[in-house]
C-alpha positions as MATLAB code, in Angstrom:
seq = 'XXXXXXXXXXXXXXXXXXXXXXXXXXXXXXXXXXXXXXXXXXXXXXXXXXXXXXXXXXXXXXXXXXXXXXXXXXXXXXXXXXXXXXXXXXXXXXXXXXXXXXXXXXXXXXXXXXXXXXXXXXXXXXXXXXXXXXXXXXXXXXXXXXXXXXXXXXXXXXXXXXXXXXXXXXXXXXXXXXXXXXXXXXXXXXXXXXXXXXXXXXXXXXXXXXXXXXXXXXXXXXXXXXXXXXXXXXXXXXXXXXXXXXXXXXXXXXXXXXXXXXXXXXXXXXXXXXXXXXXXXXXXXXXXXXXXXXXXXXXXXXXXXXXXXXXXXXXXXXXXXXXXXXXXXXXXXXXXXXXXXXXXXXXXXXXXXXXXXXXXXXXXXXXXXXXXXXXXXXXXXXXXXXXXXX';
ca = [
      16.218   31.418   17.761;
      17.949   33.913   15.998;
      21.101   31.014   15.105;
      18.537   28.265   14.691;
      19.193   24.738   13.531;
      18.509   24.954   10.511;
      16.583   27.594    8.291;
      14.913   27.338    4.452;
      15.015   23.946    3.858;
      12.616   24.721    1.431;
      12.701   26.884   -1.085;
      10.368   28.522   -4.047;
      11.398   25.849   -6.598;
      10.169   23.073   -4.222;
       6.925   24.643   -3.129;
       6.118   24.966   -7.048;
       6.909   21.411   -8.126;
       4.349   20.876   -5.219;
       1.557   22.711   -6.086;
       1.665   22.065   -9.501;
       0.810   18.471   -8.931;
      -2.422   19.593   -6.585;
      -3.155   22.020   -9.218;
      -3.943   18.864  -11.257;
      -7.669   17.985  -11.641;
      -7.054   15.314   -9.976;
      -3.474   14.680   -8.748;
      -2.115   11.386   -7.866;
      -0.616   11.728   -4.118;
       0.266    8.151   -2.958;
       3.032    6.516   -3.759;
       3.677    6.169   -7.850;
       5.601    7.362  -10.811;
       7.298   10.432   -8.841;
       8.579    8.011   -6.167;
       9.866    5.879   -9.039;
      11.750    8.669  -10.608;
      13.118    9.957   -7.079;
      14.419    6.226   -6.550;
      16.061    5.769   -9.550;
      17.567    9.424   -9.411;
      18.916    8.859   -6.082;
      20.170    5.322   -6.659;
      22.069    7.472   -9.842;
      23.429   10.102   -7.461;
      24.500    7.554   -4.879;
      26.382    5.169   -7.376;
      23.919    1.885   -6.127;
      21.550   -0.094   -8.138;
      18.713    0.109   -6.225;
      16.912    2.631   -3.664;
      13.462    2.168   -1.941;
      12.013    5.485   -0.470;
      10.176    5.100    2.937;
       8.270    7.460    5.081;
      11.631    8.251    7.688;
      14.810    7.514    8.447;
      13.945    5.193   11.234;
      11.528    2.880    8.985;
      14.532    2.517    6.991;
      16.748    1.385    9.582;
      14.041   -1.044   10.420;
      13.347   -2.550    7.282;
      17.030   -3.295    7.107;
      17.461   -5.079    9.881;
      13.947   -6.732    9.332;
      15.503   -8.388    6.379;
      18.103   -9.568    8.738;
      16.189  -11.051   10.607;
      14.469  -13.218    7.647;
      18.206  -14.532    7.218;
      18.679  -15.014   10.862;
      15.629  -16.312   12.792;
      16.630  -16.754   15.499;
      18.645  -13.340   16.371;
      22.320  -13.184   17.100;
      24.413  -10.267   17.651;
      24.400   -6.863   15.776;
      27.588   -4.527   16.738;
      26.195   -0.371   17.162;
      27.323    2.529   18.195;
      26.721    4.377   21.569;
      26.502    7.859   19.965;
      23.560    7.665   17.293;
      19.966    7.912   16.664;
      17.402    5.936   18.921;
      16.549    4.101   15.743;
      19.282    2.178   15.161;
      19.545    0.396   18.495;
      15.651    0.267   18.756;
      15.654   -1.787   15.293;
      17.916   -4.404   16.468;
      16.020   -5.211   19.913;
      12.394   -4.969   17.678;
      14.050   -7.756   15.622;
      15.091   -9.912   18.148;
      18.574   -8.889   18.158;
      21.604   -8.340   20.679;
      23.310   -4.703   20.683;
      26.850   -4.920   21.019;
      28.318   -1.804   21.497;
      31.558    0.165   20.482;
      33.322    3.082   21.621;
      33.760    6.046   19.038;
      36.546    7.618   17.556;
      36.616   11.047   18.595;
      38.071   12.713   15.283;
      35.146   10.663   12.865;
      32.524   10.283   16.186;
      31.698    6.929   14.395;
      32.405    3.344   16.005;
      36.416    2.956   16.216;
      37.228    0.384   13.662;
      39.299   -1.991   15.581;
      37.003   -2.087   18.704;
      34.524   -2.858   15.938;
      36.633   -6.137   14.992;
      37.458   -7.237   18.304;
      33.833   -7.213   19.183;
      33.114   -9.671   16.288;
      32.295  -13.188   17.577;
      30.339  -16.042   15.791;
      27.223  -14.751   17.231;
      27.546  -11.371   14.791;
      25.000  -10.981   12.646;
      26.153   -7.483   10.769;
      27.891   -4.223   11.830;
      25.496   -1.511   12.275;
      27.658    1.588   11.593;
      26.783    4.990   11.786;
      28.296    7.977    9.650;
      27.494   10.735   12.620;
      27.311   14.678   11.601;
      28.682   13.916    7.744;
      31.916   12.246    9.062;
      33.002    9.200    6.962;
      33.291    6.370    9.694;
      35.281    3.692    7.217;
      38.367    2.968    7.120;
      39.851    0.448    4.316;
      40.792   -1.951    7.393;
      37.261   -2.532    8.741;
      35.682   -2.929    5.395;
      38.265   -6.294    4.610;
      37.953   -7.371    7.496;
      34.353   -7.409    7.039;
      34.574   -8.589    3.988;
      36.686  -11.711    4.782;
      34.471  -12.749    7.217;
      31.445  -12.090    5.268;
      29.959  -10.379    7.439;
      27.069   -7.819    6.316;
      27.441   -3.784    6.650;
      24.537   -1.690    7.042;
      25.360    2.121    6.894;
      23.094    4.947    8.713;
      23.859    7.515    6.310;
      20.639    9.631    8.093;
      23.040   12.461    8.873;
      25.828   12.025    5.951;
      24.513   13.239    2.555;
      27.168   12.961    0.310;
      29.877   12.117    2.769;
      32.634   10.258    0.930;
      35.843    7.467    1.658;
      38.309    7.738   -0.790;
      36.309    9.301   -3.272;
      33.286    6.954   -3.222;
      30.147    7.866   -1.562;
      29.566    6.499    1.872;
      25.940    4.557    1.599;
      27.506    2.120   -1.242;
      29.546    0.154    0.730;
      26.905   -1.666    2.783;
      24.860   -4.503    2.325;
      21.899   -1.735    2.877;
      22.231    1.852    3.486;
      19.980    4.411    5.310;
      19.165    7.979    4.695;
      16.692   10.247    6.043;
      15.336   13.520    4.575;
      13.606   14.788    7.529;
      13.498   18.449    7.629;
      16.397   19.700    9.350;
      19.279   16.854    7.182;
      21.349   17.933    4.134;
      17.859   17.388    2.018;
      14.348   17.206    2.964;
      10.975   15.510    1.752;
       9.255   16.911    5.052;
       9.345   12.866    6.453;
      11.119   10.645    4.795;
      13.962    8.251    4.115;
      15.608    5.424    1.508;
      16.990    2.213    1.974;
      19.479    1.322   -0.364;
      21.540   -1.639   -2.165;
      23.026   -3.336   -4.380;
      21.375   -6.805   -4.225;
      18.582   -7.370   -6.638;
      16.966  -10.117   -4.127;
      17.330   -7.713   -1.432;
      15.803   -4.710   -3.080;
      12.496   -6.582   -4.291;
      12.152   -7.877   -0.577;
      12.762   -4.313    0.691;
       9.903   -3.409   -1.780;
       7.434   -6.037   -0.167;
       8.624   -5.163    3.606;
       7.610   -1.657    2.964;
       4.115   -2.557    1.561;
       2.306   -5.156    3.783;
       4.819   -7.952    2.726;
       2.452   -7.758   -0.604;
       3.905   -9.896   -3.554;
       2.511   -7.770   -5.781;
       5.050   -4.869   -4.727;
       7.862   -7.489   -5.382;
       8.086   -6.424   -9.009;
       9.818   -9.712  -10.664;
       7.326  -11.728  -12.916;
       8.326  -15.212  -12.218;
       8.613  -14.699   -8.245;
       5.333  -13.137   -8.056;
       4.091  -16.250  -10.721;
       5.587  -18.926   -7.892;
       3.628  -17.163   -4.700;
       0.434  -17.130   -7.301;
       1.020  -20.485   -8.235;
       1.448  -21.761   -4.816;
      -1.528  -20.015   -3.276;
      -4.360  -20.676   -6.024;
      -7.201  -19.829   -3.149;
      -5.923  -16.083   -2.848;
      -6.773  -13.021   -4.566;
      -3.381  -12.581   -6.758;
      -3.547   -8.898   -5.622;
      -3.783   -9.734   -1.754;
      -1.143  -12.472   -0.890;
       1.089  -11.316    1.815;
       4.716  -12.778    2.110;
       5.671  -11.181    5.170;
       4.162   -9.984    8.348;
       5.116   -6.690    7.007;
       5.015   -2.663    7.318;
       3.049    0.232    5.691;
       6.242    2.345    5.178;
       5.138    3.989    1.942;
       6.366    7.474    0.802;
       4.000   10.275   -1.249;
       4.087   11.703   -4.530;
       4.525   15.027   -2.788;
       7.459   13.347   -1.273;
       8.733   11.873   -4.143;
       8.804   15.754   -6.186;
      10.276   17.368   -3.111;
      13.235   14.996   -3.202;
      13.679   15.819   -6.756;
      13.464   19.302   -6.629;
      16.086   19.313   -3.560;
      18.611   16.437   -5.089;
      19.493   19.256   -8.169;
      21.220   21.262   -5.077;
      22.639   18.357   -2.674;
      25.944   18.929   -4.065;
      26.082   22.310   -4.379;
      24.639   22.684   -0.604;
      27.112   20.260    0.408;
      29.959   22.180   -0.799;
      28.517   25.536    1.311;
      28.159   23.687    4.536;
      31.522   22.258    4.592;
      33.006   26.081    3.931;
      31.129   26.680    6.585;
      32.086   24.223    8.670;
      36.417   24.714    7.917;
      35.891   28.403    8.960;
      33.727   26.924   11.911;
      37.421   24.608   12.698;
      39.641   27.358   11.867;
      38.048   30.391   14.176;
      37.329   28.424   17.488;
      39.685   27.805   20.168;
      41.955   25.339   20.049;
      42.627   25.439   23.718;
      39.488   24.871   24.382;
      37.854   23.351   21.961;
      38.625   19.828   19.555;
      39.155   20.979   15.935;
      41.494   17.777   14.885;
      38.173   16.156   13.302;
      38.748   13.970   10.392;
      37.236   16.091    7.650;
      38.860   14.659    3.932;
      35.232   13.181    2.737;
      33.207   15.046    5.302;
      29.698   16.337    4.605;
      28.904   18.481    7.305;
      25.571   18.498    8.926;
      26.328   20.674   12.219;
      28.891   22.078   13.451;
      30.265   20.063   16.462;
      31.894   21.503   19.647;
      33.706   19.376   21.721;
      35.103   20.656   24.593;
      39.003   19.399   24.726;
      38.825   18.639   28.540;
      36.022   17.347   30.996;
      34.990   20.918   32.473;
      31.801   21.852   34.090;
      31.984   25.416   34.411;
      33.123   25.381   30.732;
      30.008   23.418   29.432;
      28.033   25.540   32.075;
      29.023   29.253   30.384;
      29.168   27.923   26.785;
      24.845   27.195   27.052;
      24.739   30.479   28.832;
      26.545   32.094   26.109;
      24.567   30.227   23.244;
      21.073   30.901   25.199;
      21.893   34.496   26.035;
      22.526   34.757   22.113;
      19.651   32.718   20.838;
      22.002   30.168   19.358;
      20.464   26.711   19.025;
      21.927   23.819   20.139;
      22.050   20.137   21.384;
      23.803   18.849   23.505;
      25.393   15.843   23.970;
      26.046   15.351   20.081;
      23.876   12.662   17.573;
      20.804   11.050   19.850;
      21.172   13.215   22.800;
      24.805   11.602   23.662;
      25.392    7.861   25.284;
      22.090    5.888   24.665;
      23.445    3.489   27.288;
      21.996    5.941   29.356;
      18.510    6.050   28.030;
      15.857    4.229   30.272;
      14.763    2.181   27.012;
      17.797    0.080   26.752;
      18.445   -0.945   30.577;
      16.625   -3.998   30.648;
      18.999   -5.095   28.016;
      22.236   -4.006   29.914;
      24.187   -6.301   32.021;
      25.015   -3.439   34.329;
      23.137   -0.027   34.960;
      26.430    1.660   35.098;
      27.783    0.281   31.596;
      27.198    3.691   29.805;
      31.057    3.920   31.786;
      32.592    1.461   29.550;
      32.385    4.447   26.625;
      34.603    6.720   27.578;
      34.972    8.618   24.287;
      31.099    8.730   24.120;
      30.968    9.884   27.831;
      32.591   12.997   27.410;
      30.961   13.722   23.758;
      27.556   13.233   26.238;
      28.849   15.776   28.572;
      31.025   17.854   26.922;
      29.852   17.889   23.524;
      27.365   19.583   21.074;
      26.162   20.566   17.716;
      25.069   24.061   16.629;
      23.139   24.891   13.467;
      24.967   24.702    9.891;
      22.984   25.335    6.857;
      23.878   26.307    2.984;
      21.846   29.840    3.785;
      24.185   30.776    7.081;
      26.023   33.612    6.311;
      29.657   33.792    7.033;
      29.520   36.864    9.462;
      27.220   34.448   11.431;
      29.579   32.007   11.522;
      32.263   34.230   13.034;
      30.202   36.044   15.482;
      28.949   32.277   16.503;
      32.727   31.353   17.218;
      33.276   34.855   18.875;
      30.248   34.129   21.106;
      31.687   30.106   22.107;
      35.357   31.665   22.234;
      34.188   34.282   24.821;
      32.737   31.468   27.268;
];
């Protein structure tokens, strides 16, 4: 594609760090010191005490609601969104949890915060909430509400890098948060992703779940004395807490993230330029531009057609084929997931993809096209000449 998705996610800096460490005689690559240092840089950056690198995105929505389900054995409910990655929901049924679902907001695409409290009942377990395309989806509301009835937030940050409510970086609000640097996000390690938080307790469990439920990965002297102590017939290296996960990252991993964290900000800053001139050259006739962008961090630029029109949707991916501009359609996930054959043997009702309205037409009538800190602006406007012209 000539307007592709994304383009130079990597650049000379990163390839260096990289080869410098297989230039060693003989290079540590598995997890170690690099992953340490990437950790505690992001935690820094993030403004959380602790951060656990994974191998994706997805393992990291797992592991957090696989340490929901050591507090809840017996499942419950966990409210998501409709418009996300498969991930999410697919962590919460692997656990032996409920979905409950929640309309959007068009202007944030994230769960609406008051369907999100009226779906609360004494059966929820946590609020799964997504931050979708770098849109901050908090509002001061939800997070008392949550917090008087202590219940936990986990944030999927995956697509929200620096994304911010009132001035504090979405991904420390939550019980856990979720990031993933897969190749095409704000930052890349190739694969990978973090789970983050600002529970001690939580953090060293995290650590175990992500290594074979080993104690030895728990890092806290006395705990890992106590599981010793109580298991005198096992190999103090080999006692396993947890039926657990190999969800390890790599040293190479662990340098890339480095290398690309010095420019997050600075990245960030492009692709929301970007992403204003994006708003302020399409049509507002045709298209939505009344997004809520104080605190945004844009990760694609996201057309949404104003009105439920065929033909419309129909010429706009003629236009953006015709002009090799790269798209998907029907927003974060491929639009409603209530839709997707995976989850109908958990829906009351085949048809109850139609009690999401919002998410409905964002399926239809919505899409993403490539933004990226090396897009020049003249490819922006002819982009918005191209979608204005359909």
């Amino acid at each position: 594609m000539k307007y592709p998705l994304i383009r130079n996610n990597f650049n000379r800096d990163d390839l260096d760090a990289v080869i410098a460490l297989l230039e060693q005689e003989d290079p540590r690559v598995t997890n170690g010191p690099k992953v340490k240092e990437f950790e505690e840089a992001w935690s820094k950056w993030l403004g959380v005490k602790y951060s656990v690198f994974v191998n994706s995105g997805s393992s990291a929505n797992l592991l957090s609601i696989a340490l929901l389900k050591l507090q809840y054995p017996d499942g419950g409910e966990i409210i998501v969104p409709p418009l996300t990655w498969i991930s999410d929901v697919a962590s919460v049924i692997h656990n032996g949890f409920d979905p409950v679902f929640v309309d959007i907001d068009p202007r944030t695409l994230g769960m609406n915060a008051a369907g999100i409290v009226d779906a609360i009942t004494d059966q929820t377990r946590a609020v799964f909430l997504s931050h979708i395309q770098g849109f901050n989806a908090l509002t001061d509301e939800l997070l008392a509400e949550l917090e008087k009835r202590k219940i936990p937030l986990i944030e999927d940050v995956c697509e929200s890098h620096g994304a911010t409510h009132k001035g504090r970086k979405v991904g420390s609000f939550g019980w856990t948060s979720n990031f993933s640097f897969y190749y095409a996000h704000h930052m890349s390690t190739i694969e990978g992703g973090m789970v983050c938080t600002n529970d001690e307790q939580t953090y060293r469990t995290l650590r175990m779940l992500r290594s074979h439920g080993m104690v030895r990965e728990n890092g806290d002297a006395d705990e890992q004395a106590r599981w010793i102590g109580e298991n005198p017939e096992l190999n103090p290296q080999f006692i396993f807490t947890f039926p657990a996960y190999n969800m390890r990252n790599t040293e190479i991993g662990g340098i890339l993230g480095l290398s690309q964290l010095k420019r997050l900000d600075k990245n960030n800053q492009r692709r929301t330029d970007n992403m204003m001139r994006f708003l302020n050259r399409i049509d507002p006739e045709k298209f939505q531009i009344d997004f809520e962008v104080e605190g945004s961090s844009n990760y694609a630029f996201n057309l949404v057609q104003r009105y439920a029109d065929d033909d419309l949707a129909a010429r706009l991916m003629a236009a953006m084929d015709k002009n090799e501009i790269e798209y998907r359609r029907g927003s974060a996930g491929g639009g409603n997931q209530l839709r997707q054959p995976y989850l109908q043997a958990y829906l009351s009702s085949p048809k109850e993809y139609k009690n999401f309205p919002v998410t409905e037409h964002v399926h239809f009538y919505g899409f993403y096209i490539g933004n990226f800190p090396e897009l020049p602006l003249e490819d922006v406007d002819f982009i918005c000449d191209v979608l204005n012209a359909a």
